[in-house]
C-alpha positions in Angstrom: -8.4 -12.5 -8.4 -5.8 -10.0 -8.6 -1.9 -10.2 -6.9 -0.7 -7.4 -4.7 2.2 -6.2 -3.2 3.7 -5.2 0.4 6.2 -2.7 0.8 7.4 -0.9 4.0 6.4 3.0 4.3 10.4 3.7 4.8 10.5 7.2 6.2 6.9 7.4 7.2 6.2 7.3 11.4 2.8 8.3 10.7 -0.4 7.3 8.5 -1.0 10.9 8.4 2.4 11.7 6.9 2.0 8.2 4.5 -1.3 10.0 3.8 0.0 13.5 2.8 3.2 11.8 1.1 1.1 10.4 -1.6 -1.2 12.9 -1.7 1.2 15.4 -3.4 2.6 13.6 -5.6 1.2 13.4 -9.5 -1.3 11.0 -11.2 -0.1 8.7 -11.7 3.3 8.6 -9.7 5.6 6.2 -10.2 7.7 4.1 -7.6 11.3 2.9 -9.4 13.1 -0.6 -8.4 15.4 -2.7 -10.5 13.3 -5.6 -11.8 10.1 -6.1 -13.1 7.8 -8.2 -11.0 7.6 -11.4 -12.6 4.1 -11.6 -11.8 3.1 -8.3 -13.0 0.6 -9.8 -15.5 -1.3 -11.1 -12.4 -1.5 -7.7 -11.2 -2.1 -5.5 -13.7 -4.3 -2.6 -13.0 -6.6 -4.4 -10.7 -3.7 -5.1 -7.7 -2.2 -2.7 -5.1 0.6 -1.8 -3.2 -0.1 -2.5 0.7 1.8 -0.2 3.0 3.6 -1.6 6.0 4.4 1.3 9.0 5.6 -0.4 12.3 4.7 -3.9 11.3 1.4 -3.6 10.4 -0.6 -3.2 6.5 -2.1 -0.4 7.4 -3.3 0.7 3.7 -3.1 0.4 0.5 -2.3 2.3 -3.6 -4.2 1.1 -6.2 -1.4 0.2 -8.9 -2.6 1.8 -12.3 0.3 -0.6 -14.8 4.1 -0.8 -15.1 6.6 1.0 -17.9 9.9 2.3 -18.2 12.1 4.2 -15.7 15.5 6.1 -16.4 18.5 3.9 -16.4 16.5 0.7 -17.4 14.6 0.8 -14.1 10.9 -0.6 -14.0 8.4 1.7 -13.0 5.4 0.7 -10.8 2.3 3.4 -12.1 -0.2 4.5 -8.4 -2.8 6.2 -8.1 -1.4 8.7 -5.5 -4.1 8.1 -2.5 -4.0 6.4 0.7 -6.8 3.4 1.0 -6.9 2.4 5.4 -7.9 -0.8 5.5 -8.6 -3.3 8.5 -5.0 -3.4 10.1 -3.2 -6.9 9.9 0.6 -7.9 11.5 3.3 -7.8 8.7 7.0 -8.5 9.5 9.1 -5.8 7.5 11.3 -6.4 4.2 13.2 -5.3 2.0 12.0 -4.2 -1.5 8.4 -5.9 -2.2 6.5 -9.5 -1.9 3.8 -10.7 -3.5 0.4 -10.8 -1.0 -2.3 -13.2 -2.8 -5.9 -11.3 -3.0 -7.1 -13.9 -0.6 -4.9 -13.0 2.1 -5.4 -9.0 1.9 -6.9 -7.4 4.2 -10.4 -5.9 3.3 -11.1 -1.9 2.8 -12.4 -0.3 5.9 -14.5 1.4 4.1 -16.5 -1.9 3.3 -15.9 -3.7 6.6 -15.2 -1.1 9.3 -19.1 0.6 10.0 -17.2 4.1 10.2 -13.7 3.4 11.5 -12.3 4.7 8.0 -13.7 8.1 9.3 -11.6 8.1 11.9 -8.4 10.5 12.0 -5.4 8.3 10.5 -3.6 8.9 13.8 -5.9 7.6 15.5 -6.2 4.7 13.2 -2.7 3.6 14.0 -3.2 4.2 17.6 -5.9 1.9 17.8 -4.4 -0.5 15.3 -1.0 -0.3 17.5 -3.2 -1.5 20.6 -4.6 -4.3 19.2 -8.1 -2.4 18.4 -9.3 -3.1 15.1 
């Protein structure tokens, strides 16, 4: 079972503008912090990145690996695409924290009959109510 991580969506008020963030970037994009996750080998390239945007995981990256960032950085390798899944309360932090495979929250694509075809908005509107 694969190890994730959470990290807030700083500068995102929107899962559309999350959405279109990652969208332009390049595959695969890298996210830079200081240290190398000391349980990177548990996440390989089968864990993600879970977003948090006004204290809720809202979605998720696919995280491809890890290497080598200018001045002795670690880079974290994404797929750059937004995965909604079924929206779950998350206090905010600084930097990442580990989020055990058991206690993700699932794809709406494979649990929501349809809601991932709703407009992201939307998603967070309904999400932000206490909806899905």
């Amino acid at each position: 079972m694969p190890l994730h991580l959470t990290k807030v969506a700083f500068g995102c008020d929107s899962v559309d503008y999350l959405a279109q963030r990652l969208a332009a970037r390049s595959n695969p994009w890298e996210l830079t912090t200081r240290y190398l996750p000391k349980r990177h080998e548990e996440i390989g390239g089968q864990g993600s990145l879970f977003w948090i945007l006004k204290h809720q995981l809202i979605g998720r990256t696919p995280i491809i690996g890890f290497g080598e960032a200018d001045g002795g950085r670690t880079a974290i390798l994404m797929e750059p695409r937004l995965i909604l899944v079924a929206n779950r309360p998350k206090r905010a932090h600084q930097g990442w924290r580990y989020l055990e495979d058991a206690d993700a929250p699932k794809d709406l694509g494979a649990a929501g009959a349809g809601l991932d075809e709703l407009p992201p908005a939307l998603m967070g509107e309904l999400a932000g109510l206490g909806l899905i």
